[in-house]
C-alpha positions as CSV (number, residue, x, y, z in Angstrom):
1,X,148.2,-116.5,5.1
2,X,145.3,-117.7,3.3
3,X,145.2,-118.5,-0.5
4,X,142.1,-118.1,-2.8
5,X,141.7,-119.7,-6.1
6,X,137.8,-119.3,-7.4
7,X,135.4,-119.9,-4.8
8,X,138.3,-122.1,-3.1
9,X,140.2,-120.8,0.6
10,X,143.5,-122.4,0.7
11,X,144.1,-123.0,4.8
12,X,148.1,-123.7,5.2
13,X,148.8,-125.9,8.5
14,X,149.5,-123.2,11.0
15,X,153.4,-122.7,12.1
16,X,153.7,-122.2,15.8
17,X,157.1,-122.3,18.2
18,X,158.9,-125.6,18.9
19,X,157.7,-125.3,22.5
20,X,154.3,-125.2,22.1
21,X,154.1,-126.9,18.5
22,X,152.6,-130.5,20.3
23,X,150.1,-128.6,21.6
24,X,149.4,-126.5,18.8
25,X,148.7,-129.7,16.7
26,X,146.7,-131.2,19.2
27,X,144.3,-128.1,19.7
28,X,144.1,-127.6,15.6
29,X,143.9,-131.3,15.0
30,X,140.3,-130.8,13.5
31,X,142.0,-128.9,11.0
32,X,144.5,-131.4,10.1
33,X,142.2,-133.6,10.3
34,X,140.0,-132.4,7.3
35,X,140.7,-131.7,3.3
36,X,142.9,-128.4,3.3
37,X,140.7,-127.0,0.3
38,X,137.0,-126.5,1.8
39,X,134.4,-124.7,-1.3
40,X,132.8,-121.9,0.9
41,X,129.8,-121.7,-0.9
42,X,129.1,-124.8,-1.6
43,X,126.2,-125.9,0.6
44,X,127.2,-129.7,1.1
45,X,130.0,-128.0,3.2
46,X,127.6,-125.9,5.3
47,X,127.3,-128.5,8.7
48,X,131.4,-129.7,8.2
49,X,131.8,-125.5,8.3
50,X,129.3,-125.1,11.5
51,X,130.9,-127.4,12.9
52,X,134.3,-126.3,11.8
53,X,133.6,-122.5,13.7
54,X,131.7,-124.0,17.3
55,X,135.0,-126.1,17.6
56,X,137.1,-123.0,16.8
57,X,135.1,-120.7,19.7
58,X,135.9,-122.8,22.2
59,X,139.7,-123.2,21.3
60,X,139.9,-119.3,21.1
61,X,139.7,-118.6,25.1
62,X,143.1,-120.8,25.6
63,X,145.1,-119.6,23.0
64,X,148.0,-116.7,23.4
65,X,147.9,-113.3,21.7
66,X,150.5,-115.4,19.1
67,X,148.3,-118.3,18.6
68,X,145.6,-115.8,18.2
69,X,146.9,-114.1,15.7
70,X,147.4,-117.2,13.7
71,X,143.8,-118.0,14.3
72,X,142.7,-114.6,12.3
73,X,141.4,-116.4,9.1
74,X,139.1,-118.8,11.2
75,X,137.6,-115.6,12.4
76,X,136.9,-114.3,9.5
77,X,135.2,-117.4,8.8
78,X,133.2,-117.5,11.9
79,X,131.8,-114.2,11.3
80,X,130.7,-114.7,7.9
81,X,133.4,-112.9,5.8
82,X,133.4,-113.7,2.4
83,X,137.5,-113.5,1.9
84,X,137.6,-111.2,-0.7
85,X,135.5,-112.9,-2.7
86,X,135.6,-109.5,-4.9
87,X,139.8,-110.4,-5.8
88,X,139.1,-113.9,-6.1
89,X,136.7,-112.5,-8.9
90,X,138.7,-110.1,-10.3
91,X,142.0,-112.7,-10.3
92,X,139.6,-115.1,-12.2
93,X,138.5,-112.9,-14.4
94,X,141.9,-111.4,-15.3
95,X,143.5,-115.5,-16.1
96,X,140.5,-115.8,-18.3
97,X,140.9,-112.7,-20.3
98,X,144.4,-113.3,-20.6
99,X,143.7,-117.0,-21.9
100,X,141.0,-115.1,-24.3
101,X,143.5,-113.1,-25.3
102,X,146.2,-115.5,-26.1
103,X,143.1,-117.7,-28.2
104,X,142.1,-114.7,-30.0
105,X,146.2,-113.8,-31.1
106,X,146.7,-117.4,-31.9
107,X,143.5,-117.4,-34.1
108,X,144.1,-113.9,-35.8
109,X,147.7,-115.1,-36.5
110,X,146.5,-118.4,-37.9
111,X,144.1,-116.5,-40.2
112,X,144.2,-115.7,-44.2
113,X,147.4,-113.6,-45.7
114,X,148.0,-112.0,-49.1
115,X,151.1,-113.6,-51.0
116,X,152.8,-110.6,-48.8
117,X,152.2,-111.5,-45.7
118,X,149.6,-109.0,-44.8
119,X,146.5,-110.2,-42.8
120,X,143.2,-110.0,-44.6
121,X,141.3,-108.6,-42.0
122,X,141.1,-106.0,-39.9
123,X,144.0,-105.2,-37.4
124,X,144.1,-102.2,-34.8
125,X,147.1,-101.7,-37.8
126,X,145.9,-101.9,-40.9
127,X,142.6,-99.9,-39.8
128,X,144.8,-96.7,-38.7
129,X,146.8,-97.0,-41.9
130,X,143.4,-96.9,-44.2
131,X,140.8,-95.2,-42.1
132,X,142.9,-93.1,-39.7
133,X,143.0,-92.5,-36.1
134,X,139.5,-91.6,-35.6
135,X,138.4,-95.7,-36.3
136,X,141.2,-97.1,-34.7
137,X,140.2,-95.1,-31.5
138,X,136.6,-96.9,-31.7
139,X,139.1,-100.0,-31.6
140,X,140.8,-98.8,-28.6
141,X,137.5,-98.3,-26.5
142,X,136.2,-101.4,-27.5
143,X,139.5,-103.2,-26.5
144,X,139.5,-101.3,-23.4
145,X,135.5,-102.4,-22.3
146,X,136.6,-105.8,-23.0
147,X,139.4,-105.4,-20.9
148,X,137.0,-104.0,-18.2
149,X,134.7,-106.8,-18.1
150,X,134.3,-108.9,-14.6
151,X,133.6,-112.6,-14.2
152,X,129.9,-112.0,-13.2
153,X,129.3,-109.7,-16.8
154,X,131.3,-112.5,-18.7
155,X,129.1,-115.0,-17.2
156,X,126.0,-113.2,-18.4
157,X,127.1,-112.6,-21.6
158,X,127.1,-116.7,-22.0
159,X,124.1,-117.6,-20.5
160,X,121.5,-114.7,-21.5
161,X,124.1,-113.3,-24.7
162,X,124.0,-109.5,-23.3
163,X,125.2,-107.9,-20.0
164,X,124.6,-105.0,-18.7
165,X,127.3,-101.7,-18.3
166,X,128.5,-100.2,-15.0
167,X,129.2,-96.7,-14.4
168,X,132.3,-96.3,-15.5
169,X,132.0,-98.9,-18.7
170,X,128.8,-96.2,-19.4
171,X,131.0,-93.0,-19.3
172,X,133.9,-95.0,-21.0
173,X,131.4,-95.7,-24.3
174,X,129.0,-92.7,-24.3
175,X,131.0,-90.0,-22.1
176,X,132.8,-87.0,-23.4
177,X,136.3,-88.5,-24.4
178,X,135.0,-91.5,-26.4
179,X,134.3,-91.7,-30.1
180,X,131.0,-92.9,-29.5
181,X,130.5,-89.6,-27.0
182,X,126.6,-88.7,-26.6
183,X,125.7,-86.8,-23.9
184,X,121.8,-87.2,-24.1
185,X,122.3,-91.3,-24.2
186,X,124.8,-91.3,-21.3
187,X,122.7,-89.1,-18.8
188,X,119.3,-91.6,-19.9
189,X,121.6,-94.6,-19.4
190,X,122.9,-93.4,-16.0
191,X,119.7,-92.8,-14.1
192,X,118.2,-96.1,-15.3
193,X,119.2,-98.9,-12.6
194,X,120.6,-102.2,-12.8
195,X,117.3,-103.7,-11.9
196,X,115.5,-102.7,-14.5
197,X,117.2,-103.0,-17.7
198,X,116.1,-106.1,-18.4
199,X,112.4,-104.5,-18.4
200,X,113.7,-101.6,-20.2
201,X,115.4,-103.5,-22.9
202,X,112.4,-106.0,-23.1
203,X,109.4,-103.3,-23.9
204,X,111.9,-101.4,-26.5
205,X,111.9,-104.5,-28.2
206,X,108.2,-105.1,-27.9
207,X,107.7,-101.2,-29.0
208,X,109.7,-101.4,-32.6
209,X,107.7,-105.1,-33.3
210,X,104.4,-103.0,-32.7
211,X,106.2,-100.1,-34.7
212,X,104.9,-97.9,-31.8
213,X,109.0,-96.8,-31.7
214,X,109.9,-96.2,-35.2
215,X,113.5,-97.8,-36.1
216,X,116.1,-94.8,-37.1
217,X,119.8,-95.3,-38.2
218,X,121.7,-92.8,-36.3
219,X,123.7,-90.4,-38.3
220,X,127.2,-91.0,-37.9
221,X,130.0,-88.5,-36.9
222,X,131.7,-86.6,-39.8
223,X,134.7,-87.5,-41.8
224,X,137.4,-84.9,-41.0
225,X,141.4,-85.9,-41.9
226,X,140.8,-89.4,-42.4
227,X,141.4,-90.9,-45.3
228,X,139.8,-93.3,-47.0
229,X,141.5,-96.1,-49.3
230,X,139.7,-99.4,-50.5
231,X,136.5,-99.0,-49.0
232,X,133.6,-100.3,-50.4
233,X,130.5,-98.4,-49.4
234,X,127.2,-100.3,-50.4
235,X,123.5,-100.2,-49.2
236,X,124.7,-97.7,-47.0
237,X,122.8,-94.4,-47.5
238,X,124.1,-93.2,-43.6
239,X,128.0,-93.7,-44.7
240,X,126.9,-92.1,-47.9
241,X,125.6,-89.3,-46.2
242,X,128.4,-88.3,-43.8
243,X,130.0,-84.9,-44.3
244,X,134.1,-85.5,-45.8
245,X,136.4,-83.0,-45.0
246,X,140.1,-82.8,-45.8
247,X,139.7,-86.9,-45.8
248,X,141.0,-87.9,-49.8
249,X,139.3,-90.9,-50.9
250,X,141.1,-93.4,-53.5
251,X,138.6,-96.4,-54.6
252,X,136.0,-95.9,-52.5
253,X,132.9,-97.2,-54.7
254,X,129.6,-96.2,-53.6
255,X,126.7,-98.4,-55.1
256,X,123.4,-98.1,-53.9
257,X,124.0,-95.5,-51.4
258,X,121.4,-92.5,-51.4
259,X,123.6,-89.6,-50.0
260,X,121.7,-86.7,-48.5
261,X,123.6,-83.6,-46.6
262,X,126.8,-85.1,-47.2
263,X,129.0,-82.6,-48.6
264,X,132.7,-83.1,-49.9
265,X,135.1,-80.4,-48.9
266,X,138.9,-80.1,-49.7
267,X,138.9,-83.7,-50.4
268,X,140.3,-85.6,-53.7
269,X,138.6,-88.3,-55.0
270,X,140.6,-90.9,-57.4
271,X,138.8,-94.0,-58.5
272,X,135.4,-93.1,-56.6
273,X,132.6,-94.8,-58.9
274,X,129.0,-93.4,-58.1
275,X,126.5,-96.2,-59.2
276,X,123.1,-96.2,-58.5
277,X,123.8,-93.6,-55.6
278,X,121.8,-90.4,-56.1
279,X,122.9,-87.5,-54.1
280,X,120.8,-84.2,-52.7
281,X,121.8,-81.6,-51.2
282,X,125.5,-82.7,-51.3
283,X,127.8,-80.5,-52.9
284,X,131.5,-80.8,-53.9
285,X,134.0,-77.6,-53.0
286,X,137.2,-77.8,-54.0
287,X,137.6,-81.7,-54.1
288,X,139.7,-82.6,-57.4
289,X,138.0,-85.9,-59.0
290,X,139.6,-88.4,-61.6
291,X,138.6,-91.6,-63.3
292,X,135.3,-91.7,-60.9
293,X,132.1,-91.9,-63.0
294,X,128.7,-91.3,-62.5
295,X,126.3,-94.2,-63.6
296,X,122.3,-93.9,-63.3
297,X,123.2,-91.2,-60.1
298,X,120.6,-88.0,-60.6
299,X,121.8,-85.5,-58.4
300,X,119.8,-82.5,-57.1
301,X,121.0,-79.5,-55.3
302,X,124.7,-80.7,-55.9
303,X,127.0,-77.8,-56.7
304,X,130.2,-78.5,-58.0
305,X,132.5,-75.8,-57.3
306,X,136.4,-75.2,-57.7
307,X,136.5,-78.7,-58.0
308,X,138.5,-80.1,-61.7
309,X,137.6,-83.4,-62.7
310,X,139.3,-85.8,-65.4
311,X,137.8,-89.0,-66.7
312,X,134.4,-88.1,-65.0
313,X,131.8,-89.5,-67.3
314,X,128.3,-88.8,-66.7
315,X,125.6,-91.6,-68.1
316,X,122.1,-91.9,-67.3
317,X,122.5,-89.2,-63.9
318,X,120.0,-86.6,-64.8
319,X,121.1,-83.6,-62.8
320,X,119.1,-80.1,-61.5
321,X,119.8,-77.2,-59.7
322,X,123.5,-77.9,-59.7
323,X,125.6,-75.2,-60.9
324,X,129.0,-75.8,-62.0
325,X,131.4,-73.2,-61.0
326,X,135.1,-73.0,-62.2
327,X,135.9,-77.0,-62.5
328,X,138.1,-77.5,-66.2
329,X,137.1,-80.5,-67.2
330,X,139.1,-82.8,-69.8
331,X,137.3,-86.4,-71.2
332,X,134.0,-86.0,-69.1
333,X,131.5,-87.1,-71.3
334,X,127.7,-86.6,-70.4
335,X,125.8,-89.1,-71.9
336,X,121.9,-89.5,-71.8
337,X,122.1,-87.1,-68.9
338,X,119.5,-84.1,-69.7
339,X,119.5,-81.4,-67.4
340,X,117.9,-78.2,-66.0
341,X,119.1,-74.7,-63.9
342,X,122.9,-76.0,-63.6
343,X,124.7,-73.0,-65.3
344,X,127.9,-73.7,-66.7
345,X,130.0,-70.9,-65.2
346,X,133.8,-70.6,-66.3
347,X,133.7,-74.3,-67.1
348,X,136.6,-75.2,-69.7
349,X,136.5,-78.4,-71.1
350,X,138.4,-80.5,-73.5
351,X,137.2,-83.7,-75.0
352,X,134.1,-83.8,-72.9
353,X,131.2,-83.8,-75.6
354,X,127.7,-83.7,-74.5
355,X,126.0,-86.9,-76.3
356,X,121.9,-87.2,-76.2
357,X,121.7,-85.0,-73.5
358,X,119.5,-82.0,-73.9
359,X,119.5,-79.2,-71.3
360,X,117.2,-76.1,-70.4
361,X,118.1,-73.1,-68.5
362,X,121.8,-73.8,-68.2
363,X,123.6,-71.5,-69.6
364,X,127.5,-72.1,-70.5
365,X,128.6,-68.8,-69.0
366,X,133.1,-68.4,-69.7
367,X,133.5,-72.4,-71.1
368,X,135.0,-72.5,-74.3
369,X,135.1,-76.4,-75.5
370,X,137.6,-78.1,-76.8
371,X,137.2,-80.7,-79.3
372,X,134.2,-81.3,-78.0
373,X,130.9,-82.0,-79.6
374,X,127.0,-81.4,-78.8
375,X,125.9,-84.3,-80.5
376,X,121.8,-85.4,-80.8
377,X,121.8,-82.7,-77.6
378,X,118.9,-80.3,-78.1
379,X,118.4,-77.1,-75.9
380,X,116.5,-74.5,-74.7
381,X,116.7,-70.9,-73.3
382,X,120.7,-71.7,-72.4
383,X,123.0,-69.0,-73.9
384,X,126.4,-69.6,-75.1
385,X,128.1,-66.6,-73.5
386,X,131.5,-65.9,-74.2
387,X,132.6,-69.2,-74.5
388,X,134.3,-70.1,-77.9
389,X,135.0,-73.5,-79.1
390,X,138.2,-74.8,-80.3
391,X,137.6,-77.7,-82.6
392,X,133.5,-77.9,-81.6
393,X,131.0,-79.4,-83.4
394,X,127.0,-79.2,-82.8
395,X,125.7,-82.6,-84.8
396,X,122.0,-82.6,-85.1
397,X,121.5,-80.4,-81.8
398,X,118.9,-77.5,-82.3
399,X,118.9,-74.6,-80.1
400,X,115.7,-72.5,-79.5
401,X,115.7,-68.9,-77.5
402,X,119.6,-69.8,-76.7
């Protein structure tokens, strides 16, 4: 049997029959008569191995069918077998990963807890229990190409930093089962060879320094039944921008994040700050909010409909085009927020006064107030239609053609 550790062949002595075992050593004394671990790739072995095989030919005529048999890994050797140099690989590969594996769970448990134990980073755990099972399964197919990787790809990844996919590690990250999934990206990636991804890679990088390839964030996937708990979102207009759907969020800050097309749908908010984040096109349908203010947020094309908000402040977030549509309101201030064409429309609000905020062309349509106040609020050609107050004040807030 022959053993194979790295590029190493591990030759055991040979056993033969106690009749024929003086013999045996005498024929196969160059063997015994050499190191039993020979490298065979390593060219200062090259002449001891020619040597090694001419010697062998000539033994083979006068040995028996047994002693032939035991002779089977010198022919292999004579004819230029590489003895499965592919599992000696593979076995390599697979005691490395598992030593990588063992460094990375010592280092993860060695790394910063909360006074309950909990890790401070991110676990395969701790990722499904605040983002769901759509991130953890990115985790999974990450985990899984890692697992995939072969001594030569590990090896490239050290000495040039990248390494480049085979088929199935392709269809694993792009192909129709993964998270990632893109069809268009998987069929370019499979028709472009080995060969020539270094060339590939190398002009795509030449291309966006001459800006002849303009950079572009890909939009991510949508947000459906995942929710979202202690998430910070900022300087991130794409993750701003991704459609939520059945997905509550509970302090999620966005702050600087632009959000265009990303609508909220049957998802509560709690403790959702929007600063510095204007929003277009993004409306809100039945998505209860509390204690998540708007601050210096102008929103455009942002209906908010059957969607009830408490503690929902408004400063500084001009708004237009952005009808409000059955959403009781209670201590939702609007503060040096003017607006213009966002009706009102069965709108009831309690302690939610409109302070220095004048409005045209929004009329309060069904929204009696309720100690509530206009106050410094001037406005113009919006109606107060069936909509009496209860304890309502108007302080120094003309109305013209209203």
């Amino acid at each position: 049997m022959t053993y194979l550790q790295g590029s190493v062949i591990y030759l055991p002595e040979p056993q033969v029959t106690s009749e024929k075992r003086d013999e045996e050593r005498l024929r196969l004394s160059f063997l015994n008569a050499g190191p039993r671990k020979m490298n065979v790739l390593g060219e200062d072995d090259e002449d001891e191995m020619e040597s090694v095989m001419r010697e062998a030919k000539k033994q083979e005529k006068r040995l028996t069918d047994e002693e032939k048999l035991m002779q089977t890994p010198m022919k292999l050797i004579r004819q230029g077998v590489t003895i499965e140099r592919t599992a000696v690989e593979h076995s390599t590969s697979e005691h490395q990963r598992d030593a990588t594996e063992a460094e990375d769970s010592r280092q993860m448990d060695e790394g910063p807890r909360n006074e309950n134990g909990q890790p401070l980073y991110f676990t395969k755990e701790n990722v499904t229990e605040m983002f769901g099972n759509t991130e953890s399964s990115k985790i999974e197919v990450f985990e899984k190409l890692q697992r995939s990787l072969t001594l030569t790809q590990l090896r490239a990844m050290n000495t040039t930093g990248y390494t480049v996919m085979d088929a199935q590690q392709i269809k694993l990250i792009y192909g129709a089962d993964s998270p990632y999934g893109n069809a268009t990206t998987y069929e370019r990636l499979r028709n472009i060879s080995t060969a020539d991804i270094p060339h590939v890679l190398e002009d795509t990088i030449r291309n966006l320094a001459n800006e002849v390839v303009a950079f572009k964030a890909q939009r991510e996937n949508d947000i459906v039944l995942t929710p979202l708990t202690l998430v910070s979102v900022v300087l991130s207009p794409a993750t701003a921008s991704q459609p939520i759907v059945l997905s509550p969020l509970l302090f999620v800050p966005l702050v600087l994040s632009p959000a265009l097309f990303g609508p909220v749908i049957l998802s509560p908010w709690a403790f959702v700050p929007i600063i510095v984040s204007p929003r277009l096109f993004s409306p809100v349908i039945v998505s209860p909010i509390l204690l998540s203010p708007v601050i210096l947020s102008p929103l455009a094309l942002h209906p908010l409909i059957l969607s009830p908000g408490a503690l929902v402040p408004f400063v500084l977030s001009p708004f237009v085009l952005t009808p409000f549509i059955i959403n009781p309101v209670a201590l939702s201030p609007l503060i040096l927020t003017p607006f213009c064409l966002s009706p009102f429309i069965i709108v009831p609000n309690v302690l939610s006064p409109l302070i220095l905020s004048p409005f045209v062309l929004s009329p309060l349509i069904l929204s009696p107030p309720a100690v509530s106040a206009f106050v410094l609020t001037p406005y113009v050609l919006s109606p107060i239609i069936a909509s009496p107050g209860a304890l309502f004040a108007a302080v120094l807030s003309p109305s013209w053609l209203s």
